[in-house]
C-alpha positions in Angstrom: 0.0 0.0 0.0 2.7 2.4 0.9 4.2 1.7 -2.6 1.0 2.7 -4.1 0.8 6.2 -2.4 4.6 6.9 -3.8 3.5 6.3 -6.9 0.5 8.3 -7.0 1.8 11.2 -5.4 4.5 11.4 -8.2 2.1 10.7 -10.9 0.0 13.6 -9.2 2.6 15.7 -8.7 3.8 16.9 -12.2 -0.3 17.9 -12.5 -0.2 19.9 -9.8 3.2 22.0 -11.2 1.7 22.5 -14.7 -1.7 23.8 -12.9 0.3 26.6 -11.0 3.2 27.3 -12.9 2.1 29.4 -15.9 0.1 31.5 -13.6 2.6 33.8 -12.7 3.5 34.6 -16.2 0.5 34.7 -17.6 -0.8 37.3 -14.4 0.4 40.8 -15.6 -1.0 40.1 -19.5 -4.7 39.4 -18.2 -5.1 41.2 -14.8 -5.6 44.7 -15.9 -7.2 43.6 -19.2 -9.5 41.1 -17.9 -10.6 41.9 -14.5 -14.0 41.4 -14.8 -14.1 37.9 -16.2 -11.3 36.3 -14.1 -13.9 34.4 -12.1 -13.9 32.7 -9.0 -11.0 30.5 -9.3 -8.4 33.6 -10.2 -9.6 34.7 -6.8 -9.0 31.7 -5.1 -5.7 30.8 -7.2 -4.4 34.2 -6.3 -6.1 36.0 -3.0 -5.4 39.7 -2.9 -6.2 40.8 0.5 -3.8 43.1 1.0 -5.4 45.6 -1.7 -8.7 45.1 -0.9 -8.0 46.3 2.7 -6.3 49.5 1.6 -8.6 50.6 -0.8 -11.3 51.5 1.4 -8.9 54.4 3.4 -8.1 56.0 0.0 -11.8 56.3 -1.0 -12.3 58.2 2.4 -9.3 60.2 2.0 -10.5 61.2 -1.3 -11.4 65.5 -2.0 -15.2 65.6 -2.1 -15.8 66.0 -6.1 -17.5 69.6 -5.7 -16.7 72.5 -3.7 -17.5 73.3 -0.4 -16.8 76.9 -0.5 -19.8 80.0 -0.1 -22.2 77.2 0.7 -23.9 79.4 3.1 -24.0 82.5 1.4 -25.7 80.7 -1.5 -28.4 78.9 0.5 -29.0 82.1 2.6 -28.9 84.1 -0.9 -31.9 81.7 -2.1 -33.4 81.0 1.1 -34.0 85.2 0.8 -34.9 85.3 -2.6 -38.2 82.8 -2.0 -38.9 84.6 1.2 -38.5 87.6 -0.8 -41.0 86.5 -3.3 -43.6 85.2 -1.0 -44.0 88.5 0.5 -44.0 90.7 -2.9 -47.3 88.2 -3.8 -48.8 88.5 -0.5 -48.4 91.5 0.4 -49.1 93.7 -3.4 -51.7 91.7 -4.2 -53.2 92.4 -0.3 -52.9 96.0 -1.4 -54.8 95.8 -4.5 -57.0 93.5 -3.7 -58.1 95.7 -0.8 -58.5 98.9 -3.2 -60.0 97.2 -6.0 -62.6 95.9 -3.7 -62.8 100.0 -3.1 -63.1 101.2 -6.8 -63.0 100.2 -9.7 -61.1 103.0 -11.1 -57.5 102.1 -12.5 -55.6 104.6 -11.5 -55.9 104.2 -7.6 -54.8 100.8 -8.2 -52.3 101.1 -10.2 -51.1 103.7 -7.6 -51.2 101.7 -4.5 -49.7 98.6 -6.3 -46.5 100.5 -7.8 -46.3 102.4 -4.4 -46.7 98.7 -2.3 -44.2 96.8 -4.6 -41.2 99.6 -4.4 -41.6 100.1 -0.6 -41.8 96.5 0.0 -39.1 95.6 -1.9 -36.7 98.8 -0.2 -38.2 97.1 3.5 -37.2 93.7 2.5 -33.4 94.6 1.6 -32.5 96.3 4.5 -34.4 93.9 6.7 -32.5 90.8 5.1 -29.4 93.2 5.3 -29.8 94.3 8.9 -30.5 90.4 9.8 -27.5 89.3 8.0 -25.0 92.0 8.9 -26.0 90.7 12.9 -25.4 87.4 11.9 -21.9 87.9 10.1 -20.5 90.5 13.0 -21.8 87.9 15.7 -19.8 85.0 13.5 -16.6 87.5 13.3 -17.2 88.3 16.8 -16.9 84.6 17.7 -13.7 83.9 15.2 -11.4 86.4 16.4 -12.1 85.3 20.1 -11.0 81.7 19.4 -8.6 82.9 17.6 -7.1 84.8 20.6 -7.5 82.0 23.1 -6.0 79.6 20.9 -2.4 82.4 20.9 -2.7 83.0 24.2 -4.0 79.3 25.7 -2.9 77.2 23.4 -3.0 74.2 25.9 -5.8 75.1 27.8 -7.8 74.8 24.1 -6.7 72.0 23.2 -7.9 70.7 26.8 -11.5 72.1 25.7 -11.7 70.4 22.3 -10.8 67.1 23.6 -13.7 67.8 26.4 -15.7 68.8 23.5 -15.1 65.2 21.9 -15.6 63.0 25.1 -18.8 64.8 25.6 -19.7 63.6 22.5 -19.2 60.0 23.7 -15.8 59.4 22.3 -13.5 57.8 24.8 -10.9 60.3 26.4 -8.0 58.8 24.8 -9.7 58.7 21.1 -10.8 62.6 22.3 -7.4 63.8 23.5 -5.5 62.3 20.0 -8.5 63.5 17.5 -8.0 66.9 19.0 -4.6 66.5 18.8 -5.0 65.9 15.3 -7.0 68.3 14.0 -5.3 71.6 15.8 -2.4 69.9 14.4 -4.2 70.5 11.0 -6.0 73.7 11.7 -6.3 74.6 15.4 -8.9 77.8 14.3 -11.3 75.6 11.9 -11.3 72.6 14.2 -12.7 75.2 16.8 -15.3 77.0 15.4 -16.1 73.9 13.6 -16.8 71.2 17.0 -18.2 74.0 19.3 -19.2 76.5 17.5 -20.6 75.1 14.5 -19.0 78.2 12.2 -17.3 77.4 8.9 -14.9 80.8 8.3 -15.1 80.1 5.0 -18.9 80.3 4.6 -19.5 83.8 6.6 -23.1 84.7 4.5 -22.9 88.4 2.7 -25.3 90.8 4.0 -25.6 92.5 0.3 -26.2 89.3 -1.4 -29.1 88.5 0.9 -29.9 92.0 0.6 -30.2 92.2 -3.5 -31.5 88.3 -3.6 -34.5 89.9 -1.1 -35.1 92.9 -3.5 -35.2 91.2 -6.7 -37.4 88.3 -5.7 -40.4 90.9 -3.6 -40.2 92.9 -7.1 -40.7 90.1 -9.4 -42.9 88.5 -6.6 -45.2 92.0 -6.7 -44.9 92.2 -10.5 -47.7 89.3 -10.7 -50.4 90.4 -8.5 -50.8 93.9 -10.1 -50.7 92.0 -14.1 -53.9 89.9 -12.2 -55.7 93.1 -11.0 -54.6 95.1 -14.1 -55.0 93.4 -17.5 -58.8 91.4 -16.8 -61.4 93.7 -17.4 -63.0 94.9 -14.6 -65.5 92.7 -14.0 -63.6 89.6 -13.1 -60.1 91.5 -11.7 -60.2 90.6 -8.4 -61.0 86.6 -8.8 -58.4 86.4 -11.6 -55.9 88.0 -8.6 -57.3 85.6 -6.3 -56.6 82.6 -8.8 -53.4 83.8 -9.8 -51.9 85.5 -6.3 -53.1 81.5 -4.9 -51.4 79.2 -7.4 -47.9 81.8 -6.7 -48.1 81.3 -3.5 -47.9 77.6 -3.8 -45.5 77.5 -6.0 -43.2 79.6 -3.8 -44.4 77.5 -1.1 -42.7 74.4 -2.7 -39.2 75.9 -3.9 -39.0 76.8 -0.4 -39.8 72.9 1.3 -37.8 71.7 -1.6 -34.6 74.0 -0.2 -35.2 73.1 3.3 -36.0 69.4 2.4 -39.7 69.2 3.9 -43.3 68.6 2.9 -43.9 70.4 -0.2 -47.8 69.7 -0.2 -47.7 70.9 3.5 -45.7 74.0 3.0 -48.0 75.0 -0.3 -51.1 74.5 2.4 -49.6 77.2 4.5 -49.0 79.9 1.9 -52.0 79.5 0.3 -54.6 79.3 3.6 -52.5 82.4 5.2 -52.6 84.0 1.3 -56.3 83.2 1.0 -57.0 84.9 4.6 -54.7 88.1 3.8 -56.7 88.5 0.5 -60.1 87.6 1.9 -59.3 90.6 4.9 -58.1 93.3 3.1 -61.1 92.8 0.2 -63.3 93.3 3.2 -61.9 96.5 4.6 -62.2 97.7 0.8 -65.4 96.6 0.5 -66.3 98.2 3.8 -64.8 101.8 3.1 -66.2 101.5 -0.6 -69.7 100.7 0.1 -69.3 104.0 3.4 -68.5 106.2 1.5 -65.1 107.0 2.4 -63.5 106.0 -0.7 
């Protein structure tokens, strides 16, 4: 029997050589080219561990493929302009609504609409420009303090951010050597960034809020006095209802759609407050028309 086993184990044994042998040679024509269809038994034949554990690190340390910076000052630039909008439609079409329900006369419209739409759109500028010029001093404010603690304490910072990082359930080791890391990095940005919650390089502007604000509230007010203006008079006021409404919801949407919530919800709003704005200031008109007064 044991004569047997020698003889099989050579007879094996020049199979085994020929399976494994041309493998090497034949690996840098067909690994590059042919990746796909190597199959199982490449894999098994030749395991490759070691690159399949590395390549995970590199994705993460890859650059994000689009840019980071004036992230803020964009969204608050568009967050202003819809806001903007909403209240030229509300408000002008409020306005001539109200008077139309008044008189029927043109010119007093007209009047009140033009005079509505410019002074709305001059109150929302400096509004979004006095908000935003408190928020950007207040974020200054809040740099250049860090940034004196971090000359003047350096130690007694780094102390705070690893605090920062074991409050957030890290353990204090992992705390004390991922602040280490990061002031190592950028002392400032790793900061403002874990307590503060301010990117330096996305401070909002004041004027770009300011002009978004403007431009929207004048396009915004532009469509309310078409609606009261260009239907006969007859059927003005409906056709403002109808048109001021279906604005509304629209503006409605864009904004859920920026902040990421219920579109349908945030239409409802704007249109039942629109609807109630209109309704009230037809009334008043009516009221003063039918007096006397107007």
């Amino acid at each position: 029997m044991t004569g047997s086993m020698i003889a099989r184990r050579q007879k094996e044994q020049p199979h085994i050589t020929a399976v494994h042998e041309p493998r090497p040679a034949a690996r840098p024509h067909t690994d590059h080219a042919s990746t796909p269809s190597a199959g199982p038994s490449a894999t098994a034949a030749h395991p490759r561990p070691t690159t399949q554990r590395h390549a995970a690190p590199d994705d993460h340390d890859r650059p994000e493929p689009h840019p980071r910076g004036n992230l803020a000052q964009r969204l608050n630039s568009l967050r202003a302009g819809v806001l903007g909008a909403n209240d030229g439609i509300v408000s002008t079409a409020a306005v001539v609504v109200g008077v139309a329900g008044a008189t029927a006369s043109t010119g007093p419209i007209l009047t009140a609409g033009l005079a509505a739409a410019v002074g709305g759109a001059v109150s929302m500028a400096l509004g979004e420009y006095v908000s935003v010029s408190s928020q950007r001093d207040s974020e200054r404010s809040h740099i250049e303090r860090e940034r004196r603690a971090l000359a003047t304490d350096p130690a007694g910072e780094l102390a705070q951010l690893a605090a920062v990082y074991e409050g957030r359930g890290i353990s204090p080791a992992t705390a004390r050597r991922v602040a280490e890391e990061l002031t190592a990095r950028d002392a400032l940005d790793a900061h403002l960034r874990a307590k503060l919650n301010i990117d330096q390089d996305d401070v909002a502007s004041p004027w770009h809020a300011a002009l978004a604000s403007a431009v929207a509230f004048t396009v915004g007010a532009v469509l309310p006095l078409l609606a009261i203006l260009l239907p006969p008079a007859g059927v003005r006021v409906p056709v403002a209802f109808l048109v001021t409404l279906a604005a509304l919801a629209l503006t409605g949407a864009v904004a859920a759609w920026i902040g990421g919530g219920s579109k349908l919800r945030a239409a409802t709003r704007v249109v039942v407050g629109g609807a109630v704005a209109l309704a009230a200031t037809f009334l008043v008109g009516s009221a003063l028309g039918s007096a006397g007064i107007i």
